[in-house]
Every structure is written in structure tokens, then in C-alpha cells.
C-alpha positions as CSV (number, residue, x, y, z in Angstrom):
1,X,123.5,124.6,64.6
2,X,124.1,125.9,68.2
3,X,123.8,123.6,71.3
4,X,120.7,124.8,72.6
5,X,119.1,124.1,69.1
6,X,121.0,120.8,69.3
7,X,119.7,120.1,72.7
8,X,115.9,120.9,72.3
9,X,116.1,118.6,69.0
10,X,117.5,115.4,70.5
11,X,115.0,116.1,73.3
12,X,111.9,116.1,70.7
13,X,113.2,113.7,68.3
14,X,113.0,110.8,70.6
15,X,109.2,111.1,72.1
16,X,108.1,112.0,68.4
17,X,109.4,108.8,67.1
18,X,107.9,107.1,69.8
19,X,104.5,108.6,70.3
20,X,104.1,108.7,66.7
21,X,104.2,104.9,66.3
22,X,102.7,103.9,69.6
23,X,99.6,106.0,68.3
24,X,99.9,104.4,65.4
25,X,100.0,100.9,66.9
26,X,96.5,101.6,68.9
27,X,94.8,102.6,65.9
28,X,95.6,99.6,63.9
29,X,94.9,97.1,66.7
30,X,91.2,99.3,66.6
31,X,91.3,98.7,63.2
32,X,91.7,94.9,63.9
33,X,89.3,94.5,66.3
34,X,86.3,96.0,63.9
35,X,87.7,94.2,61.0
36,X,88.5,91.0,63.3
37,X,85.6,88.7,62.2
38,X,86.1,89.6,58.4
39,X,89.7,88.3,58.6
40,X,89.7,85.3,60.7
41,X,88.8,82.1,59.1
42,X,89.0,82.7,55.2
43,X,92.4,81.1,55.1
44,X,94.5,84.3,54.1
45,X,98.4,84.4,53.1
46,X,100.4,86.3,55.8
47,X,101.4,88.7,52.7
48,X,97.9,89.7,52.5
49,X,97.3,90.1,55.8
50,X,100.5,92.4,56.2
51,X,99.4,94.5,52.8
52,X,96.1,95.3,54.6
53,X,97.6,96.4,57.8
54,X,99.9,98.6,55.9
55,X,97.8,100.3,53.7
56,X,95.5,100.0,57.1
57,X,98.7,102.1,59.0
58,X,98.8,104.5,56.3
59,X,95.2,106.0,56.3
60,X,95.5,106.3,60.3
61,X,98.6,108.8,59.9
62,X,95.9,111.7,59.7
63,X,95.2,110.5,63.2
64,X,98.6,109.6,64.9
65,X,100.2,112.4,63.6
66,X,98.9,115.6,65.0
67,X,98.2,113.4,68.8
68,X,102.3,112.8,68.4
69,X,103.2,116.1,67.7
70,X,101.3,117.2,70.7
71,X,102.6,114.7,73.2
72,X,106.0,115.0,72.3
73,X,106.0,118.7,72.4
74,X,104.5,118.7,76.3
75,X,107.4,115.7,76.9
76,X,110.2,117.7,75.5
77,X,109.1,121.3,77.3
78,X,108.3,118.9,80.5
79,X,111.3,117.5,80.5
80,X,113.2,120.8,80.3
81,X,111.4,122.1,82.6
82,X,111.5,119.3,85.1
83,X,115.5,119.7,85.0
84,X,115.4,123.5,85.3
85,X,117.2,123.8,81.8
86,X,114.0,126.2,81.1
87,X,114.8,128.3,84.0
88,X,118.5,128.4,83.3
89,X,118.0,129.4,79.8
90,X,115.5,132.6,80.0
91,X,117.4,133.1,83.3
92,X,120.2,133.9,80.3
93,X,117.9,136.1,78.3
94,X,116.7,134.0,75.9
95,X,112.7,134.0,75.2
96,X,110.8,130.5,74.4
97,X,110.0,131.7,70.8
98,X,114.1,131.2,70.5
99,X,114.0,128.3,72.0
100,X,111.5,126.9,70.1
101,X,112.9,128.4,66.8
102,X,114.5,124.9,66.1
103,X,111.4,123.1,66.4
104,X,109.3,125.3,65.0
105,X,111.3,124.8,61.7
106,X,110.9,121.3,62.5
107,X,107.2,121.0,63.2
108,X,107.0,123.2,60.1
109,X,108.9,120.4,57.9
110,X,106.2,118.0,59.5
111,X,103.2,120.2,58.1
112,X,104.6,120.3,54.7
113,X,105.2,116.6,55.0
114,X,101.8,115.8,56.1
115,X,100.5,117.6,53.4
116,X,102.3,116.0,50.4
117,X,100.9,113.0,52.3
118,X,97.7,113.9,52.2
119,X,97.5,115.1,48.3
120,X,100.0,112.6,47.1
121,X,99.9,109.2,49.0
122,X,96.7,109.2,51.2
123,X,94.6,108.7,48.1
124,X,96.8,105.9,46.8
125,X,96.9,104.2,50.1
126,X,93.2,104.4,50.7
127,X,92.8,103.2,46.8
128,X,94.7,100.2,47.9
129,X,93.0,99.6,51.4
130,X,89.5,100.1,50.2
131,X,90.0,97.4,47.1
132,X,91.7,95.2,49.3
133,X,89.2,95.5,52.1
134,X,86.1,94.7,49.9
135,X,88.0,91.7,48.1
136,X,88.8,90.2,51.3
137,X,85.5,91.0,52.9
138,X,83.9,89.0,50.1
139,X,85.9,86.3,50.1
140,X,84.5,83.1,51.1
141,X,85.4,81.5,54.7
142,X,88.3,78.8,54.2
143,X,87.5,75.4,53.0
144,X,86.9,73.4,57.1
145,X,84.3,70.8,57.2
146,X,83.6,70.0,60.9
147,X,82.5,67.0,62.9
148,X,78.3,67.3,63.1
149,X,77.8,70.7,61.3
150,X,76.1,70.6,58.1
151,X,79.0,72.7,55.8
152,X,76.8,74.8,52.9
153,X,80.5,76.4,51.5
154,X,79.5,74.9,48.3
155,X,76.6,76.0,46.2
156,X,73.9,73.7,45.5
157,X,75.0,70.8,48.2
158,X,75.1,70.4,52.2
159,X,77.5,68.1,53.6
160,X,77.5,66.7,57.4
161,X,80.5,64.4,58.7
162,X,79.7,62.6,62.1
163,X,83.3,62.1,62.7
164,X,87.0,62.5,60.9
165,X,89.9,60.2,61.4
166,X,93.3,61.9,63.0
167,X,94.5,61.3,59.3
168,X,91.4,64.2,58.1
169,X,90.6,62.1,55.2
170,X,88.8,58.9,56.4
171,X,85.3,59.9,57.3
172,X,81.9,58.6,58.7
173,X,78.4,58.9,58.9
174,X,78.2,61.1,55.7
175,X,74.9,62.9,54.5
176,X,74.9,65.0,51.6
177,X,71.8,66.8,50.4
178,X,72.0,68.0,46.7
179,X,70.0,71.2,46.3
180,X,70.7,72.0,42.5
181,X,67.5,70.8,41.0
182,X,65.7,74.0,43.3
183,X,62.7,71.7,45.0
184,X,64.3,71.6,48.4
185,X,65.8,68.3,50.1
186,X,65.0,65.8,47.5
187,X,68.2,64.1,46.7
188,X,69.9,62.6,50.3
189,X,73.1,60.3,50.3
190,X,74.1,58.1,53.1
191,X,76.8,56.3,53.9
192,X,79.0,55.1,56.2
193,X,82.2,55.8,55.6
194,X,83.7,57.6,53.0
195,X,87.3,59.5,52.1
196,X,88.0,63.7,51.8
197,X,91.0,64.9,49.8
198,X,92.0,67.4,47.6
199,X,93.3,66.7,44.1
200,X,97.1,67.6,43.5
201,X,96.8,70.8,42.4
202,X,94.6,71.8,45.3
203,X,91.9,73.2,42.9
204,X,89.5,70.2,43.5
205,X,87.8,68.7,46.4
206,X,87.1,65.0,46.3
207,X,84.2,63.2,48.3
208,X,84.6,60.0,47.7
209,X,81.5,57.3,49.5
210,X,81.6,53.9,50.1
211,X,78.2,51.7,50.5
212,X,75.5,54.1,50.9
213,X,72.0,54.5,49.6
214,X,70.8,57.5,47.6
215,X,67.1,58.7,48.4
216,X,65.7,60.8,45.7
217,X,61.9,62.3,45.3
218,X,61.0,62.1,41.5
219,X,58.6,64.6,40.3
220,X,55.3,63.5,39.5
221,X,54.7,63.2,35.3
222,X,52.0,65.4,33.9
223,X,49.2,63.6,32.3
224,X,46.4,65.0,29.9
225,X,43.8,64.6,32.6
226,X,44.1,68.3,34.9
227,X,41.9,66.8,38.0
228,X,44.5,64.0,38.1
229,X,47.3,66.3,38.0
230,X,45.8,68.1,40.4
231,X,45.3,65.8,42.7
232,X,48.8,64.1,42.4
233,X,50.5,67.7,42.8
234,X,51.7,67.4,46.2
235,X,52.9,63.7,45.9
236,X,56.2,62.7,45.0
237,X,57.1,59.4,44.3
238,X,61.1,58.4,46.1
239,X,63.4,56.3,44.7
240,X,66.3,54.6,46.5
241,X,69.4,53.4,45.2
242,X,72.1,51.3,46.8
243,X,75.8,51.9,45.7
244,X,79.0,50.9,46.2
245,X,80.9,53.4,45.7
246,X,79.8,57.2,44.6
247,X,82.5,60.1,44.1
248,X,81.7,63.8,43.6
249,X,84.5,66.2,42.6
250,X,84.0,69.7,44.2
251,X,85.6,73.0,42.5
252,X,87.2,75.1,44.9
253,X,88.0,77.8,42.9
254,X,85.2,80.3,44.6
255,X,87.5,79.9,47.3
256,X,90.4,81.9,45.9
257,X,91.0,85.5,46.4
258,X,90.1,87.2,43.7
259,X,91.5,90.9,43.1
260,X,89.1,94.0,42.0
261,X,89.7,96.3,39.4
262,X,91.0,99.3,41.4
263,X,89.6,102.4,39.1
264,X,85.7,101.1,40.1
265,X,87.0,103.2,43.5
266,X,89.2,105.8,41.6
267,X,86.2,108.0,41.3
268,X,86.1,107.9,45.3
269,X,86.8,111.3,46.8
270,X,88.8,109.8,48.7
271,X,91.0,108.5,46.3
272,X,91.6,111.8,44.9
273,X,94.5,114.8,45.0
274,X,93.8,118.2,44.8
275,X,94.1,118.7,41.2
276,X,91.8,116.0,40.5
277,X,89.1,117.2,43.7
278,X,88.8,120.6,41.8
279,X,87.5,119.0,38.3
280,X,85.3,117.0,40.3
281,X,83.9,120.2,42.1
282,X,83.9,121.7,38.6
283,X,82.0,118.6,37.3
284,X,79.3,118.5,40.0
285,X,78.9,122.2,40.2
286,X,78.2,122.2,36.2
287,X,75.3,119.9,37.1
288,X,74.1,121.2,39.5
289,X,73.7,124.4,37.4
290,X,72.1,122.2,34.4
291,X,69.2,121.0,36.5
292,X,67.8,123.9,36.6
293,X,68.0,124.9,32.7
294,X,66.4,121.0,32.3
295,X,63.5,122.4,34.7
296,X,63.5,125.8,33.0
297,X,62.9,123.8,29.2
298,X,60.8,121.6,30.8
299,X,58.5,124.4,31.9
300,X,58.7,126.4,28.8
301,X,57.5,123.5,27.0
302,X,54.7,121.7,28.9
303,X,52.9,125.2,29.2
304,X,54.0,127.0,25.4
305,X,50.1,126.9,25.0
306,X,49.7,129.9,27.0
307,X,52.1,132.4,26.2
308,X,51.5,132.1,22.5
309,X,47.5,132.3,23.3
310,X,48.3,135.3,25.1
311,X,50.8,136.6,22.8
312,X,48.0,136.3,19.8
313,X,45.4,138.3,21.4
314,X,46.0,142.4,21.0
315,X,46.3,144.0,24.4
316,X,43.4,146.7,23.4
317,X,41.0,144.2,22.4
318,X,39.8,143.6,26.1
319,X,36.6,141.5,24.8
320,X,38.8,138.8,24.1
321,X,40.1,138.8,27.2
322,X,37.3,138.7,29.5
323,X,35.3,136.3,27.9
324,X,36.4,133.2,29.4
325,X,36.9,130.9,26.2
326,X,40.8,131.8,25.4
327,X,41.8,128.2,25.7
328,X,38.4,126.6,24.7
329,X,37.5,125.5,27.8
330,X,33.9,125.8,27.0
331,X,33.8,123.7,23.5
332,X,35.9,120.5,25.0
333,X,36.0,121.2,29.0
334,X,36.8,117.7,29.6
335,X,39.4,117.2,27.5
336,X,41.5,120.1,28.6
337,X,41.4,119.9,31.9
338,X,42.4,115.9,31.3
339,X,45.2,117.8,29.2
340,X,46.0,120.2,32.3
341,X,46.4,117.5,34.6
342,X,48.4,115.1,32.9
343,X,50.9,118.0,31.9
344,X,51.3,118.9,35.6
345,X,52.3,115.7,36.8
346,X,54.6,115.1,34.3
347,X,56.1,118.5,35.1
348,X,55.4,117.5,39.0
349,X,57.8,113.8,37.9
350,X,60.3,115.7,36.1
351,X,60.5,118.4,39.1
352,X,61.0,115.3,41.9
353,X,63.7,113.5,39.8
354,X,65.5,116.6,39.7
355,X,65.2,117.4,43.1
356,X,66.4,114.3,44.2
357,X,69.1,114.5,41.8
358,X,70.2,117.7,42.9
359,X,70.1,116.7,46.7
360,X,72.6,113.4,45.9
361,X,74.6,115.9,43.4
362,X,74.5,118.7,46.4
363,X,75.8,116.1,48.8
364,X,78.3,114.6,46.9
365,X,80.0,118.5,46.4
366,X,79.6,118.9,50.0
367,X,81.9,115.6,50.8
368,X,84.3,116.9,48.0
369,X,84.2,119.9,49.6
370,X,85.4,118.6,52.8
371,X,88.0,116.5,51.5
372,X,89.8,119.5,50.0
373,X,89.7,120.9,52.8
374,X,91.5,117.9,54.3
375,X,94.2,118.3,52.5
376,X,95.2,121.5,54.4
377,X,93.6,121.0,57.8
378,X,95.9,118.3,59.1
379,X,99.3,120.4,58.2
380,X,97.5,123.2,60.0
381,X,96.7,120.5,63.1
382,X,100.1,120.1,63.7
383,X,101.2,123.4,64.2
384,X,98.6,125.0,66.2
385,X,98.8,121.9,68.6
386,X,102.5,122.3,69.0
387,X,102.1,126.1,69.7
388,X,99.6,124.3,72.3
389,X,101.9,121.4,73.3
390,X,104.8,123.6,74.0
391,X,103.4,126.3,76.5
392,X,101.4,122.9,78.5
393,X,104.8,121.3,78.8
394,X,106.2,124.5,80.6
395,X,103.8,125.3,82.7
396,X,103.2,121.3,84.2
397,X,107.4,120.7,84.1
398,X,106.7,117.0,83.9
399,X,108.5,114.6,81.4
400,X,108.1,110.9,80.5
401,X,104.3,109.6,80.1
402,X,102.8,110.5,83.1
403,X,100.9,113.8,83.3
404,X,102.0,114.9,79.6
405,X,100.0,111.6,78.5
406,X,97.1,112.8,80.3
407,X,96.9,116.6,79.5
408,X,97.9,115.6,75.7
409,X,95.1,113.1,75.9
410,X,92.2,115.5,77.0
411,X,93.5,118.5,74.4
412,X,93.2,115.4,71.2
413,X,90.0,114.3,72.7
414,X,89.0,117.9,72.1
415,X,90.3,118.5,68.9
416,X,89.1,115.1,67.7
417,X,85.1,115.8,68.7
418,X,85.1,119.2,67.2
419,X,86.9,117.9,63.9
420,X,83.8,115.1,64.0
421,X,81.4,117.6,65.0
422,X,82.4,120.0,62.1
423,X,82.5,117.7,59.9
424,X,79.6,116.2,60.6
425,X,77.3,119.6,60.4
426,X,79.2,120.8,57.2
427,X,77.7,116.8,55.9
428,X,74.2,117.9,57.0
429,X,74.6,121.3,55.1
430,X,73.9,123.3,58.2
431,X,77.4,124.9,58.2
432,X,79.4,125.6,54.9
433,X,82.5,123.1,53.9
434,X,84.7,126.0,55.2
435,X,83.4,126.4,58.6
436,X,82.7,122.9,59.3
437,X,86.8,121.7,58.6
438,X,88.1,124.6,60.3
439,X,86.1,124.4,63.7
440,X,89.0,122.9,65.8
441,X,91.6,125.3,64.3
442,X,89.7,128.0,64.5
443,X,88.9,127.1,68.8
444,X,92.4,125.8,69.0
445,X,94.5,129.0,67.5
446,X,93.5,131.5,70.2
447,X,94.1,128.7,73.1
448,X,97.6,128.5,71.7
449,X,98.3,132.0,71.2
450,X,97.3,132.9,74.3
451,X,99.3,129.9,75.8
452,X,102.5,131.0,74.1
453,X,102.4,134.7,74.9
454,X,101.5,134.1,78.7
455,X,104.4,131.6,79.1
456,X,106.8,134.6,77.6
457,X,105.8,136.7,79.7
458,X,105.8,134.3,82.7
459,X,102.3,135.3,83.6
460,X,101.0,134.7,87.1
461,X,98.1,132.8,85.6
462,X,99.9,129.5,86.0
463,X,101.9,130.1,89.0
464,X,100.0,128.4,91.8
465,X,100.7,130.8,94.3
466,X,98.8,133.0,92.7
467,X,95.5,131.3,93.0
468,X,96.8,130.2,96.8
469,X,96.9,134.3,97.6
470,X,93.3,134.5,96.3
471,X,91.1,134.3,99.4
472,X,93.3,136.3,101.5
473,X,93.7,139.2,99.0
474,X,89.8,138.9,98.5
475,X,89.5,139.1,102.7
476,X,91.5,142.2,102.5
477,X,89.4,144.1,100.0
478,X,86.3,143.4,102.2
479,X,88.4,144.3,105.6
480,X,89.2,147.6,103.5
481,X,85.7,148.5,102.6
């Protein structure tokens, strides 16, 4: 490897590194914030927490990645610039293709990496992330009983505590309503003081009441005589009973984390590689293709009546045909026109399911669609934004994260609304898969072409004393005339 090569490398490596996971960092901690009131107060083990974020971290690569590549390329060309090694170097004859050769092979290492990413561990990092993120969305909030709020974490019974000892297991001014029997609040108990612990294998809650009164509304007995019963419907008779002590044991097993069976997401297309997003096209293009052949039947063999009518009457004989009882709609009129119009809207039922069928069936190939595309469009990203990156960084001449932050900022933004806007009309079926994934590469290429060549060439197109010579140039042509 040759010095210049060595120099433009160690000059990349650094902001890549750093952009990369700074990026990276600001899309979880967006991630968090959504997800924030999902996660706080269900009582979650650090190890779960950190799974999530990974697994979170992995799906945002697709994001970080091509802004870092970007970035890093307008730092590294800035910096060079900035400290005239630019200059010095085609001052020596060599071109910026050579002196990008070294990254080039690099940011071409990238893409391929980014790909295998995509086909190999995206999928299985989204499998992960999206089970995860449903169990723990589901998950019921952390056993916490607080002072004056009626706690409904366990099914069937409301519990209020007017105050907890320091100690939080002495407790007073208990009321628990018991809703199991389905009538509402008919079973209250009272007391004043009363003890909250879990059992040793922290699997059981135990409420344990001392001296209290339980009020309970009995439903009224059914009697032989209905205008009694009626009468007595609405009137319950309440019993209350003192006691000493009364304990209820609580299972707290709802509150664990329980795991989902990750192949109920495998059929994602998310989840899927390449191989595996082909069959599935192949799948859903094969029925798409059999709901018309089930319409097609379905025709043939609501209205059979008329082509073997037809079929039985000679073409010569045209007495048959004008007279206007081939069917025998003159013998039993009623009858067949009942017979007409329940055969069309069974034919109009069977035609709606199938087009709603085929709209679901046409929408899930055009998400497959895009996700294939996927696979390829973020290796592609990366290299038409460095061809981008590097041009910007030697035309502005600026390192660190100043003005490269900025320009590198606005070009993403770009490439970021027309990769949602693409995808978003290829969704919505007005553009094809193909078009929709390929919008921002397809803007992008020519921008960076065109960027590349002109910096070659040092065109005067970014020299700024070019646009300062404008007006007087444009005074001279009128002088002239």
C-alpha cells in the first residue's frame, strides 16, 4: 500500500467509526423515546432491556450507515482540502479518481457488507426485535400498590391502601372490592390495618387484614310467583360480617415475562432473505393467478344453463330462436327469474371475496416486492453517496463537524424523503416496486457523477470567483451591444 493510499485511509477510518455510531446512538435514543412508556414501569431485567436495544441498534444500521458513509467522506476530502494536501497532490499529477481509488475499494467492501447484512442478519435481528417488542409491550406493569389509588393489576379485585409504613408491609385503611362474581361492587372489605408481603418464592402476594367488616349484596332467591320476582329484581339484600383476621393469597404469575414463539413472525417479510422472499413472490403470484380460474369456474357453472340451451337448438332452425320461450320463461316466469337473481348474487358474493382477496394478496406482493429490493438498495446508497460525499468535501475544504455536518445533513434529508416518498407510492400501487426503491438512486447517480467529473476537471462552477465576475462580464456584454 503506498502513502497516499495509507494517508487518505487513516483520514476516513476515524470519522467513519465515529459518525457511524454517533448516528447510530440518535436513532436508538428515537427509538427510546417512542417506545419510552412501553418500557418504564413493568419491572424489566437490565438483560432485557439491553437485548432490546441491541436488536433495536441492529435494524437502525440501514439508517446510520449510508448518513456515515456520507459524512465521513465530506470530513476526509474537507480535511484534505483544508490542509492543502488536495492541492499538493493533483499539483503532482495525480487525479481524485486515484486518490480515491483506496476508498473506493473500501466503500465497495462496505456495500458488500451491508448487503450480507441485509439478506443474512437484518431478518434475524428484526425476528428477534419484533418478538421481543410485542412480549414486552404486553407485559403487565410491575407489581406497585400506591398510597390512595385504587390498584386493578389483579383480575377480578381492586385494592386501595390509605397509607404504607416505611417498612412497605404494614398497611392502613384497606378496601378491597371483589369483582369475580360479574354483578359489579357487591363484595367490599374494610379494615384498618392490615400486612403486604410476598411469599418466599416471590410467586405469591399475600394481603393479610386484621379487624374489618365484609359487606356483601346477596342476590335475591327466585320464587314460583313471577310478579314477586319481578318486583324484588332490583333489590338486594347486604350482609355484613365482622372478622378478625381475613388473608387472601394473590398469584403473580401474570406478572412474569412470558416469551413468544418466534416462527408466528417468520412468515414476516421482514424476517425473510432473498431466497426465501422469491418463494414467497412465487407463492402469492400463484394465487393471484388462481382467483381468476376460481371466478372463471364459478361463472361457467352458475350460468351452464345457457350455453347448453343454445348449444341444443340447430343454427338453421331460426323459429326456435325468435320465439321467446328458450328458457321457459313463459310456463314458470316467476320461478326463473327468482332463479336468475339468486344465481347473480351468489356470483356477485363470490366476485367481492375474490376481489378483496386479490387486493390483500396484491398488496402483500407489492411489500415483498419492496423488500427485495431492499436488499440491494442500501449497498447501492453507500456508493452513490460517497461519489457524492467526496466531490462536497473538495469543493467546501472544511473538516471536523462543522459545515460537513450541515451539507451531509441536507443531502440524507434528501435521500431519506425520496426513499419514503418512493416507497410510499410503490405501497399505493401508483408506481411499480422497481421505480418506487430506486427513486433516490436514480436522482442521486447523476448529482454524483456530475460532482465527480467537475471536481477532476476543476470546473469553474465551484470556484467563487467565478460567480463574483458575473455582473461585470454581464455589464460588458450590454456595453458591447
Amino acid at each position: 500500500m503506498k502513502k497516499i493510499d495509507r494517508l487518505v485511509i487513516q483520514t476516513y477510518l476515524g470519522p467513519f467509526i465515529l459518525t457511524f455510531f454517533i448516528t447510530l446512538f440518535i436513532f436508538v435514543m428515537q427509538f427510546l423515546w417512542k417506545y419510552i412508556d412501553d418500557l418504564v414501569g413493568k419491572g424489566l431485567e437490565i438483560k432485557i432491556v439491553l437485548e432490546l436495544l441491541f436488536y433495536a441498534s441492529a435494524s437502525m444500521v440501514p439508517m446510520a450507515l449510508p448518513l456515515a458513509v456520507l459524512l465521513s467522506s465530506i470530513m476526509t476530502f474537507g480535511t484534505l482540502g483544508e490542509h492543502n494536501e488536495l492541492v499538493s497532490m493533483k499539483a503532482s499529477g495525480i487525479s481524485l479518481l486515484r486518490i480515491m481509488r483506496s476508498l473506493i475499494v473500501g466503500v465497495g467492501l462496505i456495500s458488500l457488507g451491508a448487503f450480507l447484512f441485509s439478506n443474512y442478519a437484518l431478518p434475524y435481528s428484526n425476528l428477534k426485535f419484533s418478538a421481543l417488542l410485542y412480549d414486552i409491550t404486553h407485559q403487565k406493569p410491575a407489581l406497585n400498590i400506591k398510597e390512595r389509588i385504587f390498584y386493578k393489576g389483579f383480575e377480578g379485585f381492586s385494592i386501595r391502601v390509605n397509607k404504607k409504613e416505611s417498612d412497605n408491609r404494614t398497611i392502613h385503611d384497606i378496601m378491597v372490592y371483589d369483582h369475580t362474581s360479574g354483578r359489579g361492587n357487591d363484595n367490599l372489605l374494610i379494615a384498618k390495618k392490615g400486612e403486604m408481603y410476598s411469599s418466599p418464592d416471590q410467586r405469591f402476594l399475600i394481603l393479610k387484614l386484621f379487624n374489618g367488616s365484609q359487606y356483601q349484596d346477596l342476590a335475591p332467591q327466585k320464587s314460583k310467583d313471577k310478579k314477586k320476582n319481578k318486583k324484588n329484581s332490583n333489590h338486594f339484600e347486604t350482609v355484613r360480617i365482622n372478622f378478625h383476621e381475613w388473608e387472601k393469597v394473590f398469584d403473580m404469575s401474570g406478572f412474569d415475562m412470558s416469551r413468544t414463539d418466534e416462527s408466528l413472525f417468520q412468515n414476516h417479510y421482514q424476517m425473510m432473505s432473498i431466497s426465501q422472499l422469491n418463494s414467497c413472490i412465487d407463492t402469492l403470484e400463484n394465487e393471484l393467478d388462481g382467483g381468476f380460474d376460481i371466478l372463471e369456474k364459478q361463472v361457467e357453472k352458475d350460468f351452464f344453463f345457457i350455453s347448453d340451451t343454445l348449444k341444443s337448438i340447430p343454427i338453421s332452425d331460426s323459429s326456435v330462436l325468435a320465439s321467446k320461450d328458450i328458457f321457459g320463461l313463459t310456463k314458470t316466469p316467476n320461478v326463473t327469474l327468482t332463479k336468475s337473481l339468486r344465481t347473480a348474487r351468489n356470483l356477485k358474493n363470490v366476485a367481492s371475496v375474490l376481489k378483496n382477496n386479490y387486493q390483500n394478496k396484491r398488496t402483500q406482493l407489492t411489500k415483498t416486492h419492496i423488500e427485495w429490493h431492499r436488499k440491494f438498495t442500501l449497498s447501492v446508497a453507500c456508493i452513490i453517496l460517497f461519489f457524492i460525499g467526496g466531490p462536497l468535501g473538495a469543493i467546501i475544504r472544511k473538516g471536523g463537524l462543522g459545515l460537513p455536518l450541515v451539507v451531509a445533513v441536507l443531502f440524507f434529508i434528501c435521500f431519506h424523503v425520496l426513499s419514503i416518498m418512493g416507497e410510499k407510492f410503490a405501497k399505493e400501487q401508483v408506481i411499480e416496486s422497481f421505480q418506487g426503491m430506486w427513486l433516490p438512486s436514480s436522482i442521486l447517480l447523476p448529482i454524483g457523477i456530475i460532482l465527480t467529473y467537475r471536481v477532476m476537471y476543476d470546473s469553474v462552477i465551484f470556484s467563487l470567483d467565478w460567480y463574483k465576475r458575473i455582473p461585470s462580464n454581464l455589464l460588458k456584454l450590454i456595453r458591447s451591444k
